[in-house]
Backbone as ProteinMPNN parsed JSONL, in Angstrom:
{"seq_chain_A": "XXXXXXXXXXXXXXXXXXXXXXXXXXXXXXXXXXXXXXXXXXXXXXXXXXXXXXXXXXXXXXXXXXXXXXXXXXXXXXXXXXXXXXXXXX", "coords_chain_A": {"N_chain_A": [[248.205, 58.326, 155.508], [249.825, 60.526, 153.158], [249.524, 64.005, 152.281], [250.86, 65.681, 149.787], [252.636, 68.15, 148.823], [252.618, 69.076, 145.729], [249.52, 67.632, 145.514], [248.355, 69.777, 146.856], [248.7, 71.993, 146.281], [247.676, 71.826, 143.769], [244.667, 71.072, 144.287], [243.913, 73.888, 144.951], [244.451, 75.332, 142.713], [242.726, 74.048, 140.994], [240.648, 74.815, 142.694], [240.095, 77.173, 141.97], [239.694, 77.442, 139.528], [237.626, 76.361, 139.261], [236.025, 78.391, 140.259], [235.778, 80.378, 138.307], [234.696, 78.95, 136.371], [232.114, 78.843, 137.497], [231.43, 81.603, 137.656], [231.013, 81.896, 135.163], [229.192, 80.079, 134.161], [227.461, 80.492, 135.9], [225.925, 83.183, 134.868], [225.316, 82.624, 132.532], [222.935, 80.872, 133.14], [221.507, 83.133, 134.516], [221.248, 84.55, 132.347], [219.261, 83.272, 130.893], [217.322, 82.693, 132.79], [216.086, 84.845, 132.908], [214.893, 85.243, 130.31], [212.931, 84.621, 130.339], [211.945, 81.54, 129.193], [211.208, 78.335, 128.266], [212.604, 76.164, 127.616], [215.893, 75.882, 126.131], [217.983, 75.582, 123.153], [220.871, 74.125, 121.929], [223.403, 72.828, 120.113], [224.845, 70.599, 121.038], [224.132, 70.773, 123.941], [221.038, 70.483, 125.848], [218.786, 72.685, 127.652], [216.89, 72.492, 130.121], [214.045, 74.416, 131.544], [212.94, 74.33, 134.803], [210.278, 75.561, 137.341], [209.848, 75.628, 140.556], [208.058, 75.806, 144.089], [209.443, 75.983, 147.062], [208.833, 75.106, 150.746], [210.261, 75.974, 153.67], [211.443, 75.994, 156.667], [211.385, 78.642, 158.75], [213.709, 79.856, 160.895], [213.839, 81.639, 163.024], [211.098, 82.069, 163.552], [210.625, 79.915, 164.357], [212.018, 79.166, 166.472], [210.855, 81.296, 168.326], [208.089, 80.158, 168.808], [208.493, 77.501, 169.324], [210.469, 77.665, 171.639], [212.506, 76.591, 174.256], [211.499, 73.487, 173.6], [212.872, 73.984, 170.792], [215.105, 72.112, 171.117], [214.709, 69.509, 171.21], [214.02, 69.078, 168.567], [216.28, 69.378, 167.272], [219.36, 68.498, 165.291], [223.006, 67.255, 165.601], [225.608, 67.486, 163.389], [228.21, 66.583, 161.763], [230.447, 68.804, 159.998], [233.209, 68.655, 158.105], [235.329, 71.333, 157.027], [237.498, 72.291, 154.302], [239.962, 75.123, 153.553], [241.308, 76.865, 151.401], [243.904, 78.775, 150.627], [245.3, 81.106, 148.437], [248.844, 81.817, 148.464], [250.263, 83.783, 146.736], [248.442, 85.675, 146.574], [247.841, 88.973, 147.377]], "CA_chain_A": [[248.285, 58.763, 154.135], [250.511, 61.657, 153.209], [249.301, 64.481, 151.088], [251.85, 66.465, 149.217], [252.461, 70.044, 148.567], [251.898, 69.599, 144.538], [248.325, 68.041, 145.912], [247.735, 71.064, 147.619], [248.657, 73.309, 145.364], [246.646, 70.828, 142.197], [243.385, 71.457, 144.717], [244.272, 75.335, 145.081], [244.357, 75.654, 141.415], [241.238, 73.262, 140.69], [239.334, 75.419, 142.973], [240.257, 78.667, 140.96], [239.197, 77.048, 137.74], [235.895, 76.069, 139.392], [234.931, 79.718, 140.861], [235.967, 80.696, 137.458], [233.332, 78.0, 135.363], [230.596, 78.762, 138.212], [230.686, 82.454, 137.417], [230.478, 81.937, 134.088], [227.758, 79.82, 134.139], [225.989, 81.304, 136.33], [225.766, 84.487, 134.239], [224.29, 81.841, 131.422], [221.835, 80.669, 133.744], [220.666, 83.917, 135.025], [220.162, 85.183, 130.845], [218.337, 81.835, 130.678], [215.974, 82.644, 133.868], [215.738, 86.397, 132.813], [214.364, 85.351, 129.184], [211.356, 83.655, 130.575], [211.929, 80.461, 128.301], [210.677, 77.099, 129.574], [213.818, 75.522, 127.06], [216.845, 76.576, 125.53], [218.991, 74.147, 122.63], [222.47, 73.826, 121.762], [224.249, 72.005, 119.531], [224.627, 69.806, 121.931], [222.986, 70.36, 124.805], [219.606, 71.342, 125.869], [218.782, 73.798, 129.057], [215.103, 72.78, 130.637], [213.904, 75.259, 133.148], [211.699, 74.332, 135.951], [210.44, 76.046, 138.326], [209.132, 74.944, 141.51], [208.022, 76.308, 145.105], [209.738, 75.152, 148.457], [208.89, 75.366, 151.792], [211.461, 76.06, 154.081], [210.877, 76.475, 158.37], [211.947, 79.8, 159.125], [214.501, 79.176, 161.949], [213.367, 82.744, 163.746], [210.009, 82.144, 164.024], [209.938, 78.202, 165.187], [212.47, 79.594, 168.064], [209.796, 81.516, 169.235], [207.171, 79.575, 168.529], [208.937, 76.398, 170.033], [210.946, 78.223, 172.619], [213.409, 75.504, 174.654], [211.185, 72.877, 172.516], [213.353, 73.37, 169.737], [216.32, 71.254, 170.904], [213.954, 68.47, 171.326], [213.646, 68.347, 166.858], [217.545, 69.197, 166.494], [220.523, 67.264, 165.457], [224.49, 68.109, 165.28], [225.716, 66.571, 161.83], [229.826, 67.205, 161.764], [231.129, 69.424, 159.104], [234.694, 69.009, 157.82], [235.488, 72.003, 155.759], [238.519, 72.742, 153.736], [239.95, 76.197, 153.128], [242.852, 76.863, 150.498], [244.071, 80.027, 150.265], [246.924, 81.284, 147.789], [249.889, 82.535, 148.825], [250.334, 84.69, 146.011], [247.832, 86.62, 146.657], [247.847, 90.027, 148.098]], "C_chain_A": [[248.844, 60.183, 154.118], [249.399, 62.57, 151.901], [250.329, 65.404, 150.77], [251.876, 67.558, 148.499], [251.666, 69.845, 147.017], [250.056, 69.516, 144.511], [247.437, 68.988, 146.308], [247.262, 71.78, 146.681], [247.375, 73.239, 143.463], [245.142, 71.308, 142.701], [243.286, 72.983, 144.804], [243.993, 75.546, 143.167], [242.745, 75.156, 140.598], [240.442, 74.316, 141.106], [239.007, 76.806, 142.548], [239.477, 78.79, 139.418], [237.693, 76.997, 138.099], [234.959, 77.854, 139.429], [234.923, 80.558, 139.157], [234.774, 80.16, 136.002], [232.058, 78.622, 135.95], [230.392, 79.957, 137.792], [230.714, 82.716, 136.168], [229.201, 81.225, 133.494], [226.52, 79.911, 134.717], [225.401, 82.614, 135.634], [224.911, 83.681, 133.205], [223.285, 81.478, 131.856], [220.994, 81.881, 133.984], [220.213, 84.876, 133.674], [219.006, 84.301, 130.91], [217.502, 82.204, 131.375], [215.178, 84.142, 133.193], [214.6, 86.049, 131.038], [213.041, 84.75, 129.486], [211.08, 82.339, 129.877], [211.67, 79.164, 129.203], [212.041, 76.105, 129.082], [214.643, 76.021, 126.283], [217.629, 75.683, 124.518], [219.951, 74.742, 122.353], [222.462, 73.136, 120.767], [224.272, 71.008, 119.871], [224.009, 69.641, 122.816], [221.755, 71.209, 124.924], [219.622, 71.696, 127.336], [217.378, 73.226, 129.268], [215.285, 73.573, 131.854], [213.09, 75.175, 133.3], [211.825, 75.048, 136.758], [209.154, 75.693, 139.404], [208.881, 76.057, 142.688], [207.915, 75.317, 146.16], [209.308, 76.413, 149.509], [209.679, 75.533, 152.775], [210.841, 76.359, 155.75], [212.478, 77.776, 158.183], [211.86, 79.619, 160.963], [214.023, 80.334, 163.185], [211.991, 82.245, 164.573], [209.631, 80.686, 164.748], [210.477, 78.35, 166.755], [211.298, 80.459, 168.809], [208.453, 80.977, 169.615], [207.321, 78.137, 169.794], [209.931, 76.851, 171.416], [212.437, 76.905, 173.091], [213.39, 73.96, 173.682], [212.293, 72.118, 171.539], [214.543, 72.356, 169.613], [215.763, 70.205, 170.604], [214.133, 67.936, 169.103], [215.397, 68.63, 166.251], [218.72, 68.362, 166.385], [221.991, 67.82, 164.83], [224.475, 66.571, 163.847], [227.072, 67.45, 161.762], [229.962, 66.956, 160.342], [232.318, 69.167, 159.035], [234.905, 70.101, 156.534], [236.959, 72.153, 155.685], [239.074, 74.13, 153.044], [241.247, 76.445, 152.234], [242.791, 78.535, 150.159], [245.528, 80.533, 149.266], [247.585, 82.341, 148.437], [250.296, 83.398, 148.179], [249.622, 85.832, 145.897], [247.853, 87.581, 147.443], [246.958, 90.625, 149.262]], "O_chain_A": [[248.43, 61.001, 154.939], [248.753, 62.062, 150.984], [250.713, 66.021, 151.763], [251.094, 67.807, 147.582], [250.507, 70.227, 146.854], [249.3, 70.357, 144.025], [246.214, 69.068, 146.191], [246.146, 72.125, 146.296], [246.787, 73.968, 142.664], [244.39, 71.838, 141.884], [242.1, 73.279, 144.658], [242.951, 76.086, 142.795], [241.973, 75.797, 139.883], [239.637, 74.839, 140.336], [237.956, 77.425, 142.717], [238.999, 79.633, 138.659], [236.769, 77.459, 137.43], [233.916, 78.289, 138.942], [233.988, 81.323, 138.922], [234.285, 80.793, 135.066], [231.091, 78.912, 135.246], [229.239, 80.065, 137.374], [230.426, 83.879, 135.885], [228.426, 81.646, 132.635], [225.34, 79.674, 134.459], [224.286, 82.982, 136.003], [223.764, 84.09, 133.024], [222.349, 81.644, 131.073], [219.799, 81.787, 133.707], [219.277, 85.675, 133.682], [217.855, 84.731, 130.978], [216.441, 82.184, 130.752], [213.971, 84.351, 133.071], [213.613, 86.755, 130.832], [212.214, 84.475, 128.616], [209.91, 81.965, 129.954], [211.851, 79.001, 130.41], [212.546, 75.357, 129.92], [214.111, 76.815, 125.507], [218.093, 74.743, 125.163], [219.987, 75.963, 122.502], [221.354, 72.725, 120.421], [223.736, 70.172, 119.143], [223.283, 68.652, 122.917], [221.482, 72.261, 124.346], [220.345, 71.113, 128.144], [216.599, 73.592, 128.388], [216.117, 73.552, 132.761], [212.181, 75.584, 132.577], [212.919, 75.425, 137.179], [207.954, 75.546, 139.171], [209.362, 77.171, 142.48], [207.123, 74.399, 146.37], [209.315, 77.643, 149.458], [210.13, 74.392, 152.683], [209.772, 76.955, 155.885], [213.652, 77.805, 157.815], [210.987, 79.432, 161.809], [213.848, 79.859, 164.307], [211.848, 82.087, 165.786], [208.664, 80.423, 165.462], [209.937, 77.987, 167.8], [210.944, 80.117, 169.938], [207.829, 81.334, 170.614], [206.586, 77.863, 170.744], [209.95, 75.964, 172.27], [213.201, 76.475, 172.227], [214.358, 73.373, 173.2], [212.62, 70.946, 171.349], [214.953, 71.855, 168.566], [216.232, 69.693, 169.587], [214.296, 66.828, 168.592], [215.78, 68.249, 165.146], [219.054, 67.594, 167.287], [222.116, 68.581, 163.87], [223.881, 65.532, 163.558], [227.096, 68.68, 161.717], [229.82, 65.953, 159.643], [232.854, 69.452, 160.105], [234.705, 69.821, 155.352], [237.659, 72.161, 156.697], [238.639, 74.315, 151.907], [242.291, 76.02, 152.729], [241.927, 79.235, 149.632], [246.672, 80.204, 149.58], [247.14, 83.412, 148.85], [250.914, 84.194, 148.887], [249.992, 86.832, 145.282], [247.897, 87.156, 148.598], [247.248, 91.711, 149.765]]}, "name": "protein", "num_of_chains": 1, "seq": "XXXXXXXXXXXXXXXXXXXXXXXXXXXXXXXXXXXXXXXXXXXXXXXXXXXXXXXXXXXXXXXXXXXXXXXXXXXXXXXXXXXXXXXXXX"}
């Protein structure tokens, strides 16, 4: 399967528009968290905010903890990432 420059350049542009939506809605999200509100409405849509607490293993302390151990609980899982960079840019 071929992919072709305008593809490229269609995903190069897509991903400009995205970083462009995300930090605009992340700025709406983080009024939203900052107001302390449990819901927010719209017009259309509605905002619920939950909030939860995760646990997470802190990767520092199980290495010492587990020492050699830790290979024993790990597993490789292959990444393909994609990087687009513009050429126009300086």
């Amino acid at each position: 399967m071929r992919v072709t420059i305008k593809e490229i350049d269609t995903l190069g542009s897509l991903n400009e528009q995205i970083a462009i939506l995300t930090k605009q809605a992340d700025a709406i999200k983080s009024k939203i968290k900052q107001a302390g509100i449990c819901e927010a409405k719209g017009k259309v849509f509605t905002a619920t905010i939950s909030r939860t607490t995760r646990t997470q293993i802190d990767a520092a302390k199980a290495k010492l903890i587990l020492g050699p151990r830790l290979a024993e609980a790990q597993k490789e899982v292959e990444v393909v990432s994609i990087r687009i960079k513009s050429k126009l840019a300086a």
